[in-house]
N, C-alpha and C positions, 0 to 999 in steps of 0.2 A: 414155819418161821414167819412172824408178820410183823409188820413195816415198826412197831414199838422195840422190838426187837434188836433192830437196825439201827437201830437211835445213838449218835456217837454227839459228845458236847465237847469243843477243844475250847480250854480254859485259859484264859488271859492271869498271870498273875498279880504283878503292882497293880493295887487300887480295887482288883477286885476279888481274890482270895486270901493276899497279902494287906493287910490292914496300913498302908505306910505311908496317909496322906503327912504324919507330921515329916518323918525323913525329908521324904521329896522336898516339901516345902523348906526345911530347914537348909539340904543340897544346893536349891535353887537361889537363895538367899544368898549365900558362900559363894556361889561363882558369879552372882553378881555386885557383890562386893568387889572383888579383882576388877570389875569394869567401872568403879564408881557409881554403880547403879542403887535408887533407891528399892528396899525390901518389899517383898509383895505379900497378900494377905493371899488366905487360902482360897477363898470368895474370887480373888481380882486371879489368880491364876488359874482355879475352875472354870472359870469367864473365858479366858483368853488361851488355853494351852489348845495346841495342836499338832502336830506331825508333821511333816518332820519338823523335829523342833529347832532348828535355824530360824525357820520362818515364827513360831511361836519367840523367840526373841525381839525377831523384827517388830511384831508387836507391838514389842514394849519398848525397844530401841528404837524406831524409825526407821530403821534400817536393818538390813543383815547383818549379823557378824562379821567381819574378816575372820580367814581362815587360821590367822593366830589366835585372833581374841577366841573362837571356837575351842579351839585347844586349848585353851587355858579354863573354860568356863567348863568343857566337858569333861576335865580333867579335875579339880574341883570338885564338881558334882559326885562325881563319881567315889573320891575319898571321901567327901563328909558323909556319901549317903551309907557306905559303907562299915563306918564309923557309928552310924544313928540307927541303921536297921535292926541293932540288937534290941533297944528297945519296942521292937513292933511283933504283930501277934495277927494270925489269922483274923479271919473276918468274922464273928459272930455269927456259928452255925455251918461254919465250912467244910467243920470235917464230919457233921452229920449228914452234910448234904451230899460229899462223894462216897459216902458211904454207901447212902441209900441207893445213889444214881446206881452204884458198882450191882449191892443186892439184888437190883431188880433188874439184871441180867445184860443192862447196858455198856458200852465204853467209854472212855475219856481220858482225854490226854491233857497237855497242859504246853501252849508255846508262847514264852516271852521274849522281848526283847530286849532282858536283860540280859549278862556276860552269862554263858551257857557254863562254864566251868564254877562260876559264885550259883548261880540257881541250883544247880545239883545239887550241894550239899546243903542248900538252906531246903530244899523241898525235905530232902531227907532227913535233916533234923528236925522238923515238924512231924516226921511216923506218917504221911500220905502219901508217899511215891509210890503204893503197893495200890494206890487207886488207880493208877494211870496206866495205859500201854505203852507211852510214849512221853518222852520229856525234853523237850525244846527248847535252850535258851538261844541269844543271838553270839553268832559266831565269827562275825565281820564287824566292820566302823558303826559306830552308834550314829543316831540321826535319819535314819531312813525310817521308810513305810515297814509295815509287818507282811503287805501283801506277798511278796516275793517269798519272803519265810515261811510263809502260808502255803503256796502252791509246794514247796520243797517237803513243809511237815508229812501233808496228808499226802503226797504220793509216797510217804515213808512208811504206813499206816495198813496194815493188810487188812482188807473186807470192809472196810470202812467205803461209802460212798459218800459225794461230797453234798449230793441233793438231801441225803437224809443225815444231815453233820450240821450244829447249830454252835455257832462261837459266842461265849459269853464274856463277854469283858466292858472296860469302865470308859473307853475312848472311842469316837468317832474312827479311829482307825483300824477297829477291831472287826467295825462291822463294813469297812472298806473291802479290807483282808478278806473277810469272809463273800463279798459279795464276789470278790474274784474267780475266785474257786467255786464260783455258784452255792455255796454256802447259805444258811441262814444266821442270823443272830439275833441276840437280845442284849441292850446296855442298860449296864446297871448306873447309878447314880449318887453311888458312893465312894468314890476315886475320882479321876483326874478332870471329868467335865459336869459342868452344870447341867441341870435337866434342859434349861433351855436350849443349850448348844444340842446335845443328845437330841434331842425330840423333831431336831433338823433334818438327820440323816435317813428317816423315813422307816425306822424297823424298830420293835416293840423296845418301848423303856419302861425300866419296873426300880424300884425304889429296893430292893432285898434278896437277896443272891437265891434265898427263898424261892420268891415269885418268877428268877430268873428259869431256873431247874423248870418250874412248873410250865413255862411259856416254852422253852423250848419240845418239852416232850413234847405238846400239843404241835407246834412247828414241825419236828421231825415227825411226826404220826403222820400228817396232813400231806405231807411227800411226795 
């Protein structure tokens, strides 16, 4: 057994195997309406989004939320994105990509931070659950980091190690998560942040879910 072998990639969904930059955007429009707020381009919330997102509000408000206004904007988001995610489709090349990872005798799972009961059945009405060993969505208040769900996923995870596990997702927060858990990652740069933001956080940025696969093998080899 050698260390490619070992190779496990836990997959971020929205923005990076989930194709749903219009949803999101359209969501976040909707509940800033409720505030009287003006509409953001996809460009100016790439720019500016971040985790937890209270503070990505503040942003753009000046200020944090109140804990009502929160509730209403998260509540909001939540139906319209809902409502719009029918229209979205994988990512170009996503399901050849856990395909192969699967064939070529590795694992991978999949933990979001979206409502763990709505991801179940969206993974499985796309035919990919059968890639995964594990399927994570969030199970508590929205608005937090992923780190915590991180440490909870992969101790759920048998034989998995955490030094040879590389987390691919589209937010700075993906590769927080993973840096916790002693993890590696690679962000992709087709979802929720700009390359510039991404290129911040210090761990490989690749432009195509493609290059992402390829960077983590090398990552998890190197172990």
């Amino acid at each position: 057994m050698g260390k490619q072998e070992a190779a496990h990639i836990v997959w971020d969904w929205n923005g990076t195997l989930f194709h749903d930059n219009d949803a999101i955007i359209g969501a976040t429009n909707a509940a800033f309406v409720e505030l009287g707020l003006e509409p953001i381009t996809l460009e100016r919330y790439r720019a500016l989004y971040c985790v937890p997102v209270p503070k990505f509000y503040e942003r753009l408000m000046g200020r944090l939320p109140t804990d009502a206004e929160w509730e209403v904007m998260d509540d909001v988001f939540h139906r319209y994105y809902a409502e719009h995610r029918v229209r979205c489709g994988l990512t170009e090349g996503a399901v050849e990509l856990l395909a192969g990872w699967r064939a070529a005798g590795h694992s991978q799972s999949l933990l979001s931070m979206y409502v763990h009961d709505e991801l179940v059945p969206l993974v499985r009405g796309f035919g990919i659950e059968p890639h995964f060993v594990r399927v994570d969505g969030r199970t508590g208040p929205s608005g937090g980091s992923k780190a915590e769900h991180m440490v909870r996923h992969l101790e759920a995870l048998t034989g998995v190690q955490a030094a040879r596990t590389v987390v691919i997702g589209d937010a700075a927060d993906d590769a927080v998560a993973a840096l916790h858990v002693g993890a590696r990652a690679v962000l992709y740069t087709g979802g929720s942040h700009s390359r510039a933001s991404l290129e911040g956080v210090g761990v490989p940025v690749v432009d195509t879910l493609g290059e992402a696969v390829e960077v983590a093998g090398w990552l998890a080899a190197a172990a």
